[in-house]
N, C-alpha and C positions, 0 to 999 in steps of 0.2 A: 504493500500500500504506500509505504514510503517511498518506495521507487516510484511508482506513479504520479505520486504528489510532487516530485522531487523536476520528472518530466515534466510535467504542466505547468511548474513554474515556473522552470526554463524558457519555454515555447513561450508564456506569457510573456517573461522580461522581453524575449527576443520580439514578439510581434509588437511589441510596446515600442523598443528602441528602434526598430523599421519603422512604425508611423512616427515618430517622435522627429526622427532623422527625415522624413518626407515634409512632414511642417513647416520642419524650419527652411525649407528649401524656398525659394525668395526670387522668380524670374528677373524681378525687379534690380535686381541687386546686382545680377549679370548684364544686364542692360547699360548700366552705370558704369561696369567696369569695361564695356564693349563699345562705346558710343564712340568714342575717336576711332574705332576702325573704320575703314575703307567702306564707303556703302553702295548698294547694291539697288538697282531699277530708277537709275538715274531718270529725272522725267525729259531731258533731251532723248534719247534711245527713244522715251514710248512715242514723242510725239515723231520719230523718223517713221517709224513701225506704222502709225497712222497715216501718216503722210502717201506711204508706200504700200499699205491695204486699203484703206476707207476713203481715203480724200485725195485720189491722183490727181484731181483736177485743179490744183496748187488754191481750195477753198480755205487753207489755214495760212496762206503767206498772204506778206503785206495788212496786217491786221492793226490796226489801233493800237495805241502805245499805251492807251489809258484803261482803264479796267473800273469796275464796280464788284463784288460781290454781295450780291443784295437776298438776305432772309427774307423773302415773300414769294407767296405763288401766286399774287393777283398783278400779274404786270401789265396787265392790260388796262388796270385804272392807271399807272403810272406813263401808259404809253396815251392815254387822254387827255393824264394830266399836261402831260410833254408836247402835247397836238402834234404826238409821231404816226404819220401815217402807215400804212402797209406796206410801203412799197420805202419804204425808209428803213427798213429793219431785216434783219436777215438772220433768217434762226438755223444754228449747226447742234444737233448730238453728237455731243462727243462720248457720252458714256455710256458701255453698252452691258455694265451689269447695275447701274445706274443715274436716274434722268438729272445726267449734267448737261446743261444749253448753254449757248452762247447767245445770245441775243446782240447780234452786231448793228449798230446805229449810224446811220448815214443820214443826219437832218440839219442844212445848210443854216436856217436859223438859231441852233443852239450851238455856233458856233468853231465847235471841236467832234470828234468823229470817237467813239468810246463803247466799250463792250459792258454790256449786264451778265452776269454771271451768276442766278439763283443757287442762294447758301445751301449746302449742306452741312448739319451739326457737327460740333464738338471735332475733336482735333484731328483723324483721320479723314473729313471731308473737306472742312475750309485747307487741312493740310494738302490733301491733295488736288486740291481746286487753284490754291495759291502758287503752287509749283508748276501745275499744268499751265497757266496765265502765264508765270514767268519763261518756262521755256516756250510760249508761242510769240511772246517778244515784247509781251505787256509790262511795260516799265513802271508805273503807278496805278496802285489796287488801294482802290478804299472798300474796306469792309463794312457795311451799315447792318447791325440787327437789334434786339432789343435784350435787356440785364432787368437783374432784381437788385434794386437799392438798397443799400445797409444804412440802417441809421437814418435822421434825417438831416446829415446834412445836404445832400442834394434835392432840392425841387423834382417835383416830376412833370414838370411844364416845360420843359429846353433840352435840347440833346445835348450829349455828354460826349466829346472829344479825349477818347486814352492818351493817358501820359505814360502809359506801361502796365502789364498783368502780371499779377504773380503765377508764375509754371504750374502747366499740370503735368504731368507726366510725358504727355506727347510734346511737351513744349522742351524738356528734359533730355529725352532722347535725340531732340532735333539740333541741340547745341552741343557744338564741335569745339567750340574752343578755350571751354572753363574745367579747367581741374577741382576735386572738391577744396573747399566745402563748395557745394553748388552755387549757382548766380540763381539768384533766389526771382529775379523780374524780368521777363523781356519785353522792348522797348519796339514804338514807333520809330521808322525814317524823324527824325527833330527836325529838317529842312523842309519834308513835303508836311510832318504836322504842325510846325508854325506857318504853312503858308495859307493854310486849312484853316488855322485860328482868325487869322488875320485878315480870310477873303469873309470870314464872316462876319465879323464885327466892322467890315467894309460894306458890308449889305444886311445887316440887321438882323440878321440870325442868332436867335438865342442858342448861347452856349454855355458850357459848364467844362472845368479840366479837373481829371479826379483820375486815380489809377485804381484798377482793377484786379479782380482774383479768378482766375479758370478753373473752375471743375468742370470734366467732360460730361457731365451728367446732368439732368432736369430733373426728373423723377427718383422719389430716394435718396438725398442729398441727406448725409448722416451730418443731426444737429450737432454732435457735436463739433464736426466741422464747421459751421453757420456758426456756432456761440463762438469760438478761437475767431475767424474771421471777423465777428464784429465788435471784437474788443480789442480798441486802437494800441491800448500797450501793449500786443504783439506784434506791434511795425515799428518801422522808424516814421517818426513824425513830420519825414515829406511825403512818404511815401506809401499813407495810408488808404488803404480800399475803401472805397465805399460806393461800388456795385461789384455783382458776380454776375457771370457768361460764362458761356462754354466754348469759344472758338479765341478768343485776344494772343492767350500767349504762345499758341504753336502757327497763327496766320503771323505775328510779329517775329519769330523764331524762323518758319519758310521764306519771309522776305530777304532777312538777313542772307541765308542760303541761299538764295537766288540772285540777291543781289537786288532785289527789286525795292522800289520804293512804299512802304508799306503804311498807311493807318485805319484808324477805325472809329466809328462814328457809333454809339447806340443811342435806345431812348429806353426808356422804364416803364416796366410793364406792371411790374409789382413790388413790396418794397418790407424787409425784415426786420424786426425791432425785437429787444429783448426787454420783455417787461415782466415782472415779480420773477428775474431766474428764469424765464420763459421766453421762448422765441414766438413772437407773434404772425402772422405772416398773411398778408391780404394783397389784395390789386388795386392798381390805382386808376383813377379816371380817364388820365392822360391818354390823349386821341396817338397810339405807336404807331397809328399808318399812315398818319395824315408830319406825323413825325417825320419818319422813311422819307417821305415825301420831301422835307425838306431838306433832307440828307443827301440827297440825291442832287436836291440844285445847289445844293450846297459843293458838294462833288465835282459838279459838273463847272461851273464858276471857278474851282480851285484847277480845274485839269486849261481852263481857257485862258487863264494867268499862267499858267505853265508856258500853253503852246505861243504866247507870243512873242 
């Protein structure tokens, strides 16, 4: 009986110390120590591959320098807004596991000629959305979509120009050239986002400058991350968040990479407070499409000071 007992305890310890030793196993952790290697599916190569299966008809040269990345799928009120006709706009699928477009703009009255490019979330799509734009030769990409405010020091009546995100994970992976301890923000192009600031308070565009925090997630977002976030004495006191998004630090991170000129524009959708030790959490009034909307001319103003 002892022997047996003696068996099972064994096998015990030992299937213990197998899952024990499987736990602490941390993909993440090899990510960190693997990031400066060489990387692989460079987005020049996919878009030669495109060029050379899908688009022989040279439909992705000669494109627009300028870029948009816009969260919305109603662009059709944005194309009434713009009094962009049919025949002014020119729609390309590029994505064939999924609906990435281009919507290319050719409308002599707005000045400058510029791509819409419908967001996809969190940091595997604006990632790859960003990367695709820059190897097709788009040199300034404004991102517009919408965050949930912390705290109330921002209004929810004026869009909110980033001054830098704190990294999620994809933003982490995507940066090459910091050793730890990690670079805890990454940052907009400072050139094209003060010229952003500047063409707006040049035509009366409300704004606000505030840095932000990415999680790549919407639904589920564990509070205790949300409490840590909205309590300013875990920042440095320039460089305090006060909203959250899921796309800022790995679109700011791909620009880098790419070389392209990058910023980002949101508006507030809903907005978190921490009241009695409690996080509160409700939506605000604020019209976010009529917002978009003016992120866009806003955009669009900034890319026309660009080209002249």
């Amino acid at each position: 009986m002892k022997k047996y007992l003696f068996l099972f305890i064994l096998i015990f310890i030992t299937a213990c110390k197998e899952t024990t030793d499987y736990e602490l196993g941390n993909p993440f952790q090899e990510y960190l120590k693997t990031d400066k290697s060489q990387r692989l599916i460079e987005p020049y190569s996919y878009i030669d591959h495109l060029k050379k299966t899908r688009f022989k008809n040279y439909e992705l040269d000669s494109l627009p320098i300028f870029g948009i990345i816009l969260h919305d799928t109603q662009l059709d009120d944005y194309f009434s807004f713009l009094e962009i006709k049919p025949n002014e706009v020119k729609k390309i699928q590029l994505g064939q596991v999924n609906p990435n477009y281009l919507y290319i703009i050719h409308k002599e009255k707005l000045g400058v000629n510029f791509i819409i490019n419908p967001g996809l979330p969190g940091a595997g799509g604006i990632a790859t959305q960003a990367a695709v734009l820059g190897a097709l030769g788009i040199k300034y990409i404004v991102h517009i979509g919408t965050c949930g405010l912390f705290g109330k020091q921002l209004n929810d009546s004026s869009l909110i120009v980033s001054q830098g995100a704190y990294n999620d994970g994809g933003a982490m992976l995507l940066d090459q050239e910091n050793s730890l301890p990690r670079k805890t923000l990454s940052y907009p192009d400072s050139s094209f986002n003060n010229l952003l600031i500047k063409t707006a308070n040049e035509n009366n565009i409300s704004i606000q400058k505030s840095y932000g925090i990415t999680i790549p997630i919407f639904f589920f977002q564990p509070i205790g991350f949300v409490k840590y976030a909205l309590d300013e004495n875990n920042f440095d006191k320039n460089e305090v968040p006060y909203y959250i998004e899921m796309e800022g630090a790995p679109f700011f991170a791909t620009g880098k990479l790419m070389k392209t000129k990058a910023a980002s524009i949101v508006a507030g959708t809903d907005r978190y407070i921490i009241q009695n030790d409690s996080i509160k959490h409700s939506f605000v009034s604020y019209d976010a499409d009529r917002a978009k909307m003016s992120a866009v001319i806003l955009s669009i103003k900034t890319f026309n000071a660009l080209a002249k």
